[in-house]
Biopython code that builds the backbone (N, CA, C, O; Angstrom):
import numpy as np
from Bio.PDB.StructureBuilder import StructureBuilder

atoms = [
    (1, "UNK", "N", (77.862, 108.196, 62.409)),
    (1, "UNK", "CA", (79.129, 107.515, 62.492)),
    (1, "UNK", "C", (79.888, 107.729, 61.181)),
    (1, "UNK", "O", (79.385, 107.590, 60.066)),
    (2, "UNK", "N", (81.434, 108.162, 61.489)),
    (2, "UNK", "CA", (82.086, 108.730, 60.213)),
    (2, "UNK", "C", (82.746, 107.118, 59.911)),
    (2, "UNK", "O", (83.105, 106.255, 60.712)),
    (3, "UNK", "N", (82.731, 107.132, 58.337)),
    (3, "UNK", "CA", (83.659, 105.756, 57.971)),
    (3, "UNK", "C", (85.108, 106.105, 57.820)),
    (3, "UNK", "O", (85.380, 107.197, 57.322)),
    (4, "UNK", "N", (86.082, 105.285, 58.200)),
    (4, "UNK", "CA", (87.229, 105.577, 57.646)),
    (4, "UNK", "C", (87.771, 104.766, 57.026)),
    (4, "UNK", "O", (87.594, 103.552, 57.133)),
    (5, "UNK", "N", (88.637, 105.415, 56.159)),
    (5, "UNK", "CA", (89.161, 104.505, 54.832)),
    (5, "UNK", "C", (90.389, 103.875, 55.169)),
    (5, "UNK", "O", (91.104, 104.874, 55.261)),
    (6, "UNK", "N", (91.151, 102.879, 55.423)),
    (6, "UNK", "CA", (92.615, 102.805, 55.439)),
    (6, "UNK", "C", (93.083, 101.997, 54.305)),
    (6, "UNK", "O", (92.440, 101.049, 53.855)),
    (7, "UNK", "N", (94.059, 102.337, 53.916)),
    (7, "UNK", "CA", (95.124, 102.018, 52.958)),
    (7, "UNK", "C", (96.163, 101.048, 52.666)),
    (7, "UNK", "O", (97.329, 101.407, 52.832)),
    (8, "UNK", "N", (95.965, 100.101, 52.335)),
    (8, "UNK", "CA", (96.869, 99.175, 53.089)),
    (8, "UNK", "C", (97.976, 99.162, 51.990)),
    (8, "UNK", "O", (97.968, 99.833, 50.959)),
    (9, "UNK", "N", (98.681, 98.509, 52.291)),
    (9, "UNK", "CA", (100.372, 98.634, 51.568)),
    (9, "UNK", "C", (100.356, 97.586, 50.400)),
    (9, "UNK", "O", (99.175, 97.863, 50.191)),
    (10, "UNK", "N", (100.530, 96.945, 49.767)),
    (10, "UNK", "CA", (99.858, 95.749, 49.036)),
    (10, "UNK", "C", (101.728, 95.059, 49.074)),
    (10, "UNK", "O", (102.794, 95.630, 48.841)),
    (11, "UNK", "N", (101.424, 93.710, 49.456)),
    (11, "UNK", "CA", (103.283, 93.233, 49.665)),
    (11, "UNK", "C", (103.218, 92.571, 48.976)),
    (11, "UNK", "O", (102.231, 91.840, 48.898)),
    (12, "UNK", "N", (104.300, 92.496, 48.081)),
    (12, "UNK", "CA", (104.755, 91.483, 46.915)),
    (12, "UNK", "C", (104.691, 90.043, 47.094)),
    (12, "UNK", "O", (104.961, 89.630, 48.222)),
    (13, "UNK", "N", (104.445, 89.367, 46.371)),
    (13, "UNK", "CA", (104.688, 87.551, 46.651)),
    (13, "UNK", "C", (106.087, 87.034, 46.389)),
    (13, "UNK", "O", (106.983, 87.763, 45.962)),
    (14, "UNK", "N", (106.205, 86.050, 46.597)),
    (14, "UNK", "CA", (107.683, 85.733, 47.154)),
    (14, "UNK", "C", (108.082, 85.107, 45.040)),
    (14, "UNK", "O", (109.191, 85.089, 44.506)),
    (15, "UNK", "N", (107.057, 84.806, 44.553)),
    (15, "UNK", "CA", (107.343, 85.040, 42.967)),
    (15, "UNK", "C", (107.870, 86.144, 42.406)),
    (15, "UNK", "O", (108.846, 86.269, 41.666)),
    (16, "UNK", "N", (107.195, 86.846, 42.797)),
    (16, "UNK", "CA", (107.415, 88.139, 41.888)),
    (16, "UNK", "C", (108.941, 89.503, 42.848)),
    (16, "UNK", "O", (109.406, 90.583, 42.481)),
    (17, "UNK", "N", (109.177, 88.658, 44.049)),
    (17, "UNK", "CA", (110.617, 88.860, 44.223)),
    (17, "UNK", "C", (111.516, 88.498, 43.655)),
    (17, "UNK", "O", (112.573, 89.108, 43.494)),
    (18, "UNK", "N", (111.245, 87.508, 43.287)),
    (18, "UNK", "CA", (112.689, 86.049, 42.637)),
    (18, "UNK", "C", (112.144, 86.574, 41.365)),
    (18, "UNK", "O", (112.989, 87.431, 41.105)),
    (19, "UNK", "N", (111.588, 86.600, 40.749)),
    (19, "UNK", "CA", (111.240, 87.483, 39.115)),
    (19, "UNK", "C", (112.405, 88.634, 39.432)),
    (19, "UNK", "O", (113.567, 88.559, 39.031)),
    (20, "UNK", "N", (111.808, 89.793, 40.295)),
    (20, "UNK", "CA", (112.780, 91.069, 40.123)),
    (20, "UNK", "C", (114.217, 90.608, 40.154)),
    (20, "UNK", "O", (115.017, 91.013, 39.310)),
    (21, "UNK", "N", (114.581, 89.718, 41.168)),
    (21, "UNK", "CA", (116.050, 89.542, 41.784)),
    (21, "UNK", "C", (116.719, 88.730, 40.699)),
    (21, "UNK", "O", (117.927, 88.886, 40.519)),
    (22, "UNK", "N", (115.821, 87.613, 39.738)),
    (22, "UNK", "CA", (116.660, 86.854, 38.507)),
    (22, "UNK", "C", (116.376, 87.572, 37.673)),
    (22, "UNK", "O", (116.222, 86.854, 36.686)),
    (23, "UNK", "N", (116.083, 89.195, 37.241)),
    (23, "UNK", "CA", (116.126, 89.903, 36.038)),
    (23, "UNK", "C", (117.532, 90.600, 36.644)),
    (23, "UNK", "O", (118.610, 90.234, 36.175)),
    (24, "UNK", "N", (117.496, 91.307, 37.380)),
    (24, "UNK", "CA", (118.273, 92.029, 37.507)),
    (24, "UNK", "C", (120.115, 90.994, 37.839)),
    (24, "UNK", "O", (121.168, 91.561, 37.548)),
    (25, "UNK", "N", (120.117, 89.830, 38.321)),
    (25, "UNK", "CA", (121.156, 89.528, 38.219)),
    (25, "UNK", "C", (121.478, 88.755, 37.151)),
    (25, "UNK", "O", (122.621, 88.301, 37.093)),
    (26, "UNK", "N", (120.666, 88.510, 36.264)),
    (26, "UNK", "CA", (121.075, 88.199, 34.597)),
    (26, "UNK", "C", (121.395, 89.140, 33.878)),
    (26, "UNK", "O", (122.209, 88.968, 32.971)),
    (27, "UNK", "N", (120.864, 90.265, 34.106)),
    (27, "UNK", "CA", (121.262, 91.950, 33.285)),
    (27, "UNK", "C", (122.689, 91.977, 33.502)),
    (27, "UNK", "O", (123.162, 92.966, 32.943)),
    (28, "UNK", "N", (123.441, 91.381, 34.009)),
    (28, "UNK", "CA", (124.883, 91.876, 34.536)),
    (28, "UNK", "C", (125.757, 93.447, 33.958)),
    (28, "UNK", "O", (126.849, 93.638, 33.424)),
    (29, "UNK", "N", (124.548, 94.426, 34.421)),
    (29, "UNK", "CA", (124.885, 95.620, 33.778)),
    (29, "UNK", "C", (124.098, 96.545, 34.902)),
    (29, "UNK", "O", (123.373, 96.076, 35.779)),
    (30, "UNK", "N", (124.454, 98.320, 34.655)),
    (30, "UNK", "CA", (123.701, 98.515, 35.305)),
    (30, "UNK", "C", (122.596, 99.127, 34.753)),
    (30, "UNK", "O", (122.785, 99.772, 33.722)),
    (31, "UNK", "N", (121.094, 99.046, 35.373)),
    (31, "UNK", "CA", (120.337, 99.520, 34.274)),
    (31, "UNK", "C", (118.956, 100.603, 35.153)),
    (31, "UNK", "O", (118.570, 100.314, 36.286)),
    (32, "UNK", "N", (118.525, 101.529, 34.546)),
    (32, "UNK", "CA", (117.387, 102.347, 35.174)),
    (32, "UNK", "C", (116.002, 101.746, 35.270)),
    (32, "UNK", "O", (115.689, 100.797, 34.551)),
    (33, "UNK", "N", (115.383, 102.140, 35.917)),
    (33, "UNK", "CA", (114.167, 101.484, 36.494)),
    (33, "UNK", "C", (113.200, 101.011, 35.410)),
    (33, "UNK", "O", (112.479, 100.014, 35.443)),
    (34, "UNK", "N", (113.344, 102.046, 34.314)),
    (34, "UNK", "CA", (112.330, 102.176, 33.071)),
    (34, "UNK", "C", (112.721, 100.558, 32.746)),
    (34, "UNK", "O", (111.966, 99.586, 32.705)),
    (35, "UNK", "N", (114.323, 100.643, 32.511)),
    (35, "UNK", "CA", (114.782, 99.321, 31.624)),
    (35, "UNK", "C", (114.415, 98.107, 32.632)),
    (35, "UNK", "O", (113.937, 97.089, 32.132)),
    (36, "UNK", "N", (114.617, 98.171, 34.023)),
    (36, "UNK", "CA", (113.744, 97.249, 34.178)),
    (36, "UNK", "C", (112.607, 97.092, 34.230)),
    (36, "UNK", "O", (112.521, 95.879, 34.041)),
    (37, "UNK", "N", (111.734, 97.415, 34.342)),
    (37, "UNK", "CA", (110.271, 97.174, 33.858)),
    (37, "UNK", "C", (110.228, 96.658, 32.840)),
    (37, "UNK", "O", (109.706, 95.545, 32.785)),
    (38, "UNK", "N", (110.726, 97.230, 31.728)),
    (38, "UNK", "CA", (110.631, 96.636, 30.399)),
    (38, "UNK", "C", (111.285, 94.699, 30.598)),
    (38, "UNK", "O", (110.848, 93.613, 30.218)),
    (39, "UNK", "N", (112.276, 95.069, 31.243)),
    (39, "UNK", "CA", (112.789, 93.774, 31.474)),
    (39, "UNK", "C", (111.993, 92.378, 31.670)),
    (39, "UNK", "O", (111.924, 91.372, 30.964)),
    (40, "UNK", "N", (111.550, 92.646, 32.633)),
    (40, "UNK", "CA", (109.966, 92.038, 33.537)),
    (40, "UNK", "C", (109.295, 90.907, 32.439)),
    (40, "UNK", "O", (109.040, 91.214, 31.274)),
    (41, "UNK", "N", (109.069, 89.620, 32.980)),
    (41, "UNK", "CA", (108.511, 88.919, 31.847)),
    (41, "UNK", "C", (107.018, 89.318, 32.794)),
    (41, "UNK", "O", (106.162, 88.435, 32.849)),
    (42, "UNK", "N", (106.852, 90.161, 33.249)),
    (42, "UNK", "CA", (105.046, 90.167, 33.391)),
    (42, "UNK", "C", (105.200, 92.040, 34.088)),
    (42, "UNK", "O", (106.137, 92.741, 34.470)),
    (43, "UNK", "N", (103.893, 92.194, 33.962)),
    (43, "UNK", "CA", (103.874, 93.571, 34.619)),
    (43, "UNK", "C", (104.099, 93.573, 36.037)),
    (43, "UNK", "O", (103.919, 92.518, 36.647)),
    (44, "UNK", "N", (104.461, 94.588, 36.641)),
    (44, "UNK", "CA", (104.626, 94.431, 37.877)),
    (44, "UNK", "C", (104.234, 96.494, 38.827)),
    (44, "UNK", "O", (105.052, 97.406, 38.712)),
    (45, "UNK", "N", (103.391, 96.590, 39.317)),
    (45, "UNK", "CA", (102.626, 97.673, 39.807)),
    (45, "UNK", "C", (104.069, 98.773, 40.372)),
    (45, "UNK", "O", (104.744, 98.433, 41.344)),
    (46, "UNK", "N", (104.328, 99.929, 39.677)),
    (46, "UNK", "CA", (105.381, 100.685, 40.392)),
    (46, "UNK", "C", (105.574, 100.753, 42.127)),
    (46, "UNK", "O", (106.661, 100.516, 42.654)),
    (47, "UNK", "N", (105.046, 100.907, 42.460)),
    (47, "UNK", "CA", (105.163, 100.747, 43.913)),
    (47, "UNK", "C", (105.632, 99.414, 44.499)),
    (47, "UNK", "O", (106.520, 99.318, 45.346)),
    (48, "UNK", "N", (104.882, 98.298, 43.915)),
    (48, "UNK", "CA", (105.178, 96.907, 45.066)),
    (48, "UNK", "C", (107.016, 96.883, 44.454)),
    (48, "UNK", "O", (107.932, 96.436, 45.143)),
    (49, "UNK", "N", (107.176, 97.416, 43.180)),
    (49, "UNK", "CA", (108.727, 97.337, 42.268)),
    (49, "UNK", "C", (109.134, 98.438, 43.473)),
    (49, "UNK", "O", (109.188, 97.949, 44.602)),
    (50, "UNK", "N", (109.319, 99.344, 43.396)),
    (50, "UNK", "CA", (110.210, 99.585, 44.459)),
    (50, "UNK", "C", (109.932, 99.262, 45.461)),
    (50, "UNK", "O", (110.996, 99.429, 46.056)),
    (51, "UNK", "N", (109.224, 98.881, 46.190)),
    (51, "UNK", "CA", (109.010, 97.699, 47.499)),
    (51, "UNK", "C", (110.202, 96.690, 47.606)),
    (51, "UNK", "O", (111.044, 96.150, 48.324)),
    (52, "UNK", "N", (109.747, 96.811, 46.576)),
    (52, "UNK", "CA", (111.289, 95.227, 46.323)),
    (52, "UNK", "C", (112.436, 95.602, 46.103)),
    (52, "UNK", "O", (113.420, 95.089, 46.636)),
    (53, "UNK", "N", (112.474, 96.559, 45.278)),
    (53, "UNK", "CA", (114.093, 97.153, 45.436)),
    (53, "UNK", "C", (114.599, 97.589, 46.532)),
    (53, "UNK", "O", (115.776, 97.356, 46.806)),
    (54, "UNK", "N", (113.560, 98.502, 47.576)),
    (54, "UNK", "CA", (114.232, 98.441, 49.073)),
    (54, "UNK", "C", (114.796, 97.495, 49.503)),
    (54, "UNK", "O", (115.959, 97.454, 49.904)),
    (55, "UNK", "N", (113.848, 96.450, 49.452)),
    (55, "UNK", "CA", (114.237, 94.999, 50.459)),
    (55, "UNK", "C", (115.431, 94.741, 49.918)),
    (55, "UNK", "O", (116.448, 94.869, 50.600)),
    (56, "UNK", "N", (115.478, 94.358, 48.663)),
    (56, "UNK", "CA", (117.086, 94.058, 48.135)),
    (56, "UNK", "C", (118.241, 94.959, 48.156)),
    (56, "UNK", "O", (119.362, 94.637, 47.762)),
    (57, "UNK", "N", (117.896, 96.178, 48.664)),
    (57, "UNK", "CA", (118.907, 96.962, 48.882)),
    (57, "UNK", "C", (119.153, 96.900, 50.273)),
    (57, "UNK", "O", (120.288, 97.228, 50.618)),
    (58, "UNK", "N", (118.385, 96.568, 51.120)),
    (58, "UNK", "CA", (118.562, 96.603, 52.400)),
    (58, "UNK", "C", (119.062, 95.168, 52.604)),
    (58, "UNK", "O", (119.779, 95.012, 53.592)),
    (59, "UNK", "N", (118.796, 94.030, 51.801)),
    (59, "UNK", "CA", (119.408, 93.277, 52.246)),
    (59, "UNK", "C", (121.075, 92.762, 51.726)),
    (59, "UNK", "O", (121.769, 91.807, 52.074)),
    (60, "UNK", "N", (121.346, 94.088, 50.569)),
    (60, "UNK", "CA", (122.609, 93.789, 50.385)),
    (60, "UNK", "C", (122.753, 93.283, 48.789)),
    (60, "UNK", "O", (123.836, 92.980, 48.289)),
    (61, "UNK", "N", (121.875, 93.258, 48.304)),
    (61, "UNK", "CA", (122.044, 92.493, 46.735)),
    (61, "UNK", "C", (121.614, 93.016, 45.692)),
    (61, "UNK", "O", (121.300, 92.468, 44.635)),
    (62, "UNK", "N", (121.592, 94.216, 46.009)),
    (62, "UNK", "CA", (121.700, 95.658, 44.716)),
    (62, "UNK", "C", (121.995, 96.478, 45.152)),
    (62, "UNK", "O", (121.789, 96.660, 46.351)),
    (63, "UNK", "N", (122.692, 97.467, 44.293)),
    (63, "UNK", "CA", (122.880, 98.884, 44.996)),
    (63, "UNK", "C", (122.309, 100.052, 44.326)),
    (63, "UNK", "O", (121.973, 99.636, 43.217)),
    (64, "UNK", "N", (122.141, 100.783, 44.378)),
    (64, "UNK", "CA", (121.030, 101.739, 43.964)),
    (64, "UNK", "C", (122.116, 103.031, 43.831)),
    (64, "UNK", "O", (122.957, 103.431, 44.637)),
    (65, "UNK", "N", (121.844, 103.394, 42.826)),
    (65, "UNK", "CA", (122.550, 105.023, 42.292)),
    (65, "UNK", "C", (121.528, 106.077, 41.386)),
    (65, "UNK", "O", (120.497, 105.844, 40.755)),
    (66, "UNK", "N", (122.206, 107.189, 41.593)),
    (66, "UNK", "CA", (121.275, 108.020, 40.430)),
    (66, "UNK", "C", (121.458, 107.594, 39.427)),
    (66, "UNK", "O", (120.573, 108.057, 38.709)),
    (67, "UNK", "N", (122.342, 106.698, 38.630)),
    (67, "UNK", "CA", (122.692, 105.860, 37.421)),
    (67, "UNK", "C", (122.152, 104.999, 36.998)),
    (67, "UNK", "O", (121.979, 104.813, 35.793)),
    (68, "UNK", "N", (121.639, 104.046, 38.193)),
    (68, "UNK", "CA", (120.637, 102.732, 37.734)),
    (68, "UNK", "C", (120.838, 101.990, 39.021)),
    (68, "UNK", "O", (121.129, 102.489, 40.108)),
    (69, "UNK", "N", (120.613, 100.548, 38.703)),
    (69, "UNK", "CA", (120.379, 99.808, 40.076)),
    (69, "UNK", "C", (121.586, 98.708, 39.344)),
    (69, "UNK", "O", (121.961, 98.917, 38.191)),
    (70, "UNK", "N", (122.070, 97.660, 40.074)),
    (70, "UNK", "CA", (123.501, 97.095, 39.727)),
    (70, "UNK", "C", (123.318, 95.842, 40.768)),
    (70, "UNK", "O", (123.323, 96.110, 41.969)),
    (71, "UNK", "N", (123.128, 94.234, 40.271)),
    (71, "UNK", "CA", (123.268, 93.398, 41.182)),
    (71, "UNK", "C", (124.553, 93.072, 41.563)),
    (71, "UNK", "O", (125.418, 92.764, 40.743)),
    (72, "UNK", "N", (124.777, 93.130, 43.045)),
    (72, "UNK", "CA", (125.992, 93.012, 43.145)),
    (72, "UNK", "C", (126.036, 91.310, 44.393)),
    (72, "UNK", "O", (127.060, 90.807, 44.857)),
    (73, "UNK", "N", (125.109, 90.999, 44.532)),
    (73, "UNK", "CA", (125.401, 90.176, 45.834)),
    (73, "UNK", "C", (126.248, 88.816, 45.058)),
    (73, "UNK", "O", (126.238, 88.551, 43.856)),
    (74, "UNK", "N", (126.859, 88.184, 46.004)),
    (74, "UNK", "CA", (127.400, 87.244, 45.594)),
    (74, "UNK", "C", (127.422, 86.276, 46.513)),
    (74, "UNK", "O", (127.565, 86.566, 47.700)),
    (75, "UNK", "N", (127.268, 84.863, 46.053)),
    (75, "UNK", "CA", (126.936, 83.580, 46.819)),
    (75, "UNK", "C", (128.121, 83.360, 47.536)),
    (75, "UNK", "O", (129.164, 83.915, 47.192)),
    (76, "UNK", "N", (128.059, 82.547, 48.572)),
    (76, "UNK", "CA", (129.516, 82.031, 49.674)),
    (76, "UNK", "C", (130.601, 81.726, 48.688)),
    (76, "UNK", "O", (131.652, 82.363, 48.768)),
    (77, "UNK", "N", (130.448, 80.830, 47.787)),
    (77, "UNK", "CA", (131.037, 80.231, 47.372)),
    (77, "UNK", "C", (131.728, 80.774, 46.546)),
    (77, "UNK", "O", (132.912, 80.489, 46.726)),
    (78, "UNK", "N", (131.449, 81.864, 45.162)),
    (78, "UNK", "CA", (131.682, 82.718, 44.685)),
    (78, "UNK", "C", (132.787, 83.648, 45.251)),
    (78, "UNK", "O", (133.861, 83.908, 44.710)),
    (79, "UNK", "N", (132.213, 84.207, 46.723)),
    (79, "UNK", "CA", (133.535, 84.847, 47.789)),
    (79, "UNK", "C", (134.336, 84.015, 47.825)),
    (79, "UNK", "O", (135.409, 84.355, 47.328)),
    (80, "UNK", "N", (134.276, 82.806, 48.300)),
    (80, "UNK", "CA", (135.694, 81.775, 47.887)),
    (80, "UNK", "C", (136.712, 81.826, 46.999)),
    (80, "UNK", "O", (137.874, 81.788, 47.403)),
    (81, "UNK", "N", (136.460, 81.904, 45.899)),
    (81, "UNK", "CA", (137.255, 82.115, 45.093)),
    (81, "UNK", "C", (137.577, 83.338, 44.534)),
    (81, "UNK", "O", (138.488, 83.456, 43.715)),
    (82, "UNK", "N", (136.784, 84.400, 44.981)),
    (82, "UNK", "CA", (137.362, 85.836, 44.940)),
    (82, "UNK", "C", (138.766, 85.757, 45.954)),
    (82, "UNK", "O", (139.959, 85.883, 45.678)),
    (83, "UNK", "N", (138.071, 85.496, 47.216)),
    (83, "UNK", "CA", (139.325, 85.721, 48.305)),
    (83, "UNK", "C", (140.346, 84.350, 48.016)),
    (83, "UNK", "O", (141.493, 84.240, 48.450)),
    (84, "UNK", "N", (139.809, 83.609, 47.390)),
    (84, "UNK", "CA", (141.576, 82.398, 46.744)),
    (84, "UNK", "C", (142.287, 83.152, 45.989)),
    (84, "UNK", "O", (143.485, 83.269, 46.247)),
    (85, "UNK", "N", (141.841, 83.683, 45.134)),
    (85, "UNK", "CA", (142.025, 84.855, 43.891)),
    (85, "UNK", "C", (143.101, 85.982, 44.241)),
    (85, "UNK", "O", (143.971, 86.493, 43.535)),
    (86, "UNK", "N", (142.641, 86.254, 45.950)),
    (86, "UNK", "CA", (143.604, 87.489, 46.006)),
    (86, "UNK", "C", (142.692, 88.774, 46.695)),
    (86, "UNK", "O", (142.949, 89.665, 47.505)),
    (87, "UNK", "N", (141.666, 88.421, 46.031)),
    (87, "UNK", "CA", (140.892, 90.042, 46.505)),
    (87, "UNK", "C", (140.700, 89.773, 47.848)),
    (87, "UNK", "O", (140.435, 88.762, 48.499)),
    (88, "UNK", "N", (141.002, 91.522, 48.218)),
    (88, "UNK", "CA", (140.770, 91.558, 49.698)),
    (88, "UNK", "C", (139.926, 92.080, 50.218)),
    (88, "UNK", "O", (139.615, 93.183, 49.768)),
    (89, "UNK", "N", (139.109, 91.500, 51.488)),
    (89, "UNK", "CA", (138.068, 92.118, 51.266)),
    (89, "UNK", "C", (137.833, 92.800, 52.794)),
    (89, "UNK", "O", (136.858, 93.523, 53.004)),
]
sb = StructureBuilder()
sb.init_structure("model")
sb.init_model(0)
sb.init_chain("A")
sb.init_seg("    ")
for serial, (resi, resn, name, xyz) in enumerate(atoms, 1):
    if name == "N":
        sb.init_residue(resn, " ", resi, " ")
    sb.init_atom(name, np.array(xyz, "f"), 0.0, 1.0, " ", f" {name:<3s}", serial, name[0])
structure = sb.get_structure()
């Protein structure tokens, strides 16, 4: 009987999302992957880190360039007063 090995994906904890997502929207800049890591008040395994940057890109609250990564999401309320403001969206 042959053994087989499988691989499993290892998924981030819902800490160490809200870690990535409050570094990167305090950076209010845009910055490369290196700089965040460094950012990071703890280590965090390259892979589950971009794990997480998918999700937040897929869900709309970074955007990702060959330049760096850039938080852009913004709370309801925040849109409020953009669109009182004028901006159109």
């Amino acid at each position: 009987m042959k053994s087989v090995q499988v691989q499993l994906m290892h998924s981030p904890t819902l800490n160490t999302v809200l870690m990535v997502e409050r570094t990167l929207e305090q950076a209010k800049e845009l910055m490369k992957l290196s700089e965040l890591k460094a950012r990071l008040p703890r280590k965090v395994m390259h892979s589950t880190l971009l794990h997480i940057l998918d999700y937040l890109q897929q869900s709309g609250k970074i955007f990702v360039s060959a330049r760096g990564i850039a938080w852009v999401y913004r709370q309801p309320a925040q849109m409020e007063k953009l669109k009182a403001r004028g901006l159109e969206i």
